[in-house]
C-alpha positions as CSV (number, residue, x, y, z in Angstrom):
1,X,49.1,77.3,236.3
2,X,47.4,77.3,233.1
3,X,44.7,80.0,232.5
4,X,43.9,80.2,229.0
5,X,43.3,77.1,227.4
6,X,41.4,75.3,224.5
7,X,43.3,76.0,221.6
8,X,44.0,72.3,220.8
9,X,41.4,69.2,220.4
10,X,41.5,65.9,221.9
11,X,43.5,65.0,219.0
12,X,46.1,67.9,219.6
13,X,44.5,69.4,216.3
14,X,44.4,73.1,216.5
15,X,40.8,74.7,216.9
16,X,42.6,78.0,217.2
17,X,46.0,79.8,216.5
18,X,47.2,82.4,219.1
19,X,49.4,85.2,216.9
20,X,49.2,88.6,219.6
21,X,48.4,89.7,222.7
22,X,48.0,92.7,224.5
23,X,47.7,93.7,228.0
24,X,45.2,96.5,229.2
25,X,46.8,97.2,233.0
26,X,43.9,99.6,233.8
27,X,41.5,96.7,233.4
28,X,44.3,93.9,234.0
29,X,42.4,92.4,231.1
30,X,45.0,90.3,228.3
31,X,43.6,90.4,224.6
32,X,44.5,87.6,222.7
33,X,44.6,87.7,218.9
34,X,43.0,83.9,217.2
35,X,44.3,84.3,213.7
36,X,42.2,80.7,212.7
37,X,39.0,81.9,214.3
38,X,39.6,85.6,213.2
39,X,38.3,86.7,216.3
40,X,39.9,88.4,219.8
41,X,39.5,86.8,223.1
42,X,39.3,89.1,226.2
43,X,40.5,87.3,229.4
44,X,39.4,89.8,232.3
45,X,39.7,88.8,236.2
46,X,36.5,88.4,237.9
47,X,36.0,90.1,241.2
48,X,36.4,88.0,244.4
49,X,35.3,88.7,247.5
50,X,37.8,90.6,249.0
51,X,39.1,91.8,246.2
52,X,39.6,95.7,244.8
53,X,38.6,97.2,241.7
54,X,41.5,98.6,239.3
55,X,42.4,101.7,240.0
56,X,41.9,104.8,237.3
């Protein structure tokens, strides 16, 4: 199952370029370091119904 996507065009041209990542286990959130778009995506779970919040 893909979950983090979009770092290729239509035209399988790189709009980004993944280089790190980190993962925080108190917030289950991964950071992903985008060395072309100089920039750090956070990809965080959102809260279900059902679901429990991480615990301190």
């Amino acid at each position: 199952m893909d979950f983090v996507t979009g770092f290729l065009n239509d035209d399988d041209e790189a709009r980004g370029r993944p280089v790190g990542v980190l993962f925080d286990p108190r917030t289950r959130a991964l950071f992903i370091a985008d060395d072309m778009a100089n920039v750090v995506w956070r990809v965080a779970p959102t809260a279900s119904r059902g679901s429990q919040s991480p615990r301190e």
